[in-house]
C-alpha positions as CSV (number, residue, x, y, z in Angstrom):
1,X,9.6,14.7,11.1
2,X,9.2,10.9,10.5
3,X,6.0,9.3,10.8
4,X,6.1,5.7,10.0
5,X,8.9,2.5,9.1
6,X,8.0,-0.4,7.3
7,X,10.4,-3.3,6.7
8,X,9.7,-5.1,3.1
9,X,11.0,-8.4,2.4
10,X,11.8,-10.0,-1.4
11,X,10.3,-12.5,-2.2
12,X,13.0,-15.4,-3.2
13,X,10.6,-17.3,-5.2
14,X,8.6,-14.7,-7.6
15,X,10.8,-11.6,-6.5
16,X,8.2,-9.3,-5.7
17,X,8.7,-7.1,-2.5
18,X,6.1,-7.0,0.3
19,X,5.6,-5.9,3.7
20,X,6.7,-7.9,6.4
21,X,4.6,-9.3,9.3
22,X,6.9,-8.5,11.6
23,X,7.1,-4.9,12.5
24,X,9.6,-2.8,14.4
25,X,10.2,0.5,14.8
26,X,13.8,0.4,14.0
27,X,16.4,-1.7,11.4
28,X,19.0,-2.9,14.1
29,X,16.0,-4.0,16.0
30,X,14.7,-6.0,13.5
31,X,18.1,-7.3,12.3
32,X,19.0,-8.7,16.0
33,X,15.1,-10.8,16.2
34,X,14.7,-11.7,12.5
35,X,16.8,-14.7,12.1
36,X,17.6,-16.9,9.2
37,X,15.2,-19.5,10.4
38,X,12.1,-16.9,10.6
39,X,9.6,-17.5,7.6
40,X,6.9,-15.9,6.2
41,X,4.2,-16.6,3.3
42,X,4.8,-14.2,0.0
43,X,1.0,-13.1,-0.5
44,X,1.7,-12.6,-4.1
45,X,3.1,-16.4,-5.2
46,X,2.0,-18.8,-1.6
47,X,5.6,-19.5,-1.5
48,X,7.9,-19.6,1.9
49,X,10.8,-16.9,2.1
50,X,13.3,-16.6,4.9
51,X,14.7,-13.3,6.0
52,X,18.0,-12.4,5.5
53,X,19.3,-8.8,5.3
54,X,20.1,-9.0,1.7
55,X,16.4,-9.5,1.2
56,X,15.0,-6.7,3.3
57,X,14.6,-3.1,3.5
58,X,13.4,-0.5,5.3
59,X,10.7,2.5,4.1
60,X,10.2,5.9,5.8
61,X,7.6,7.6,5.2
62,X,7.9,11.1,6.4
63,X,5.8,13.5,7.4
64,X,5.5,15.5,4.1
65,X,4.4,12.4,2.5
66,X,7.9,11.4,0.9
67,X,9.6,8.0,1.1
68,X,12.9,7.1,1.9
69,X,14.6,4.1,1.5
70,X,16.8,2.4,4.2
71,X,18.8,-0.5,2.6
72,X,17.6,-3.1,-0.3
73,X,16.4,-1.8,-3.6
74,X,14.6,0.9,-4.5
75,X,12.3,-0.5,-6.8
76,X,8.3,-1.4,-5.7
């Protein structure tokens, strides 16, 4: 059973991944409001990043406590 998806975003600036603002509760959701022109502040450099799929990905967590990953890297 799933219990919670979280979209991450990379940072273009100091490539480190966060968690997005912007929360919905499924990808194509997120794809079809999250434009090019939406912004957001990377908490770990200041820095402005835009979304863009290539930049994003999803996280699952289940209700087991395991992790899936939907899109973008793996790495954290």
């Amino acid at each position: 059973m799933e219990r919670e998806l979280s979209c991450d975003l990379l940072c273009e600036h100091c490539g480190s991944w966060f968690r997005s603002p912007l929360q919905f509760g499924y990808p194509e959701a997120f794809f079809d409001l999250a434009k090019e022109t939406t912004t957001t502040t990377c908490p770990f450099c200041g820095n402005r990043s835009t979304y863009a799929r290539e930049r994003m990905r999803f996280r699952r967590r289940n209700s087991d406590g395991s992790v899936s990953i939907i899109g973008g890297e793996t790495r954290f």
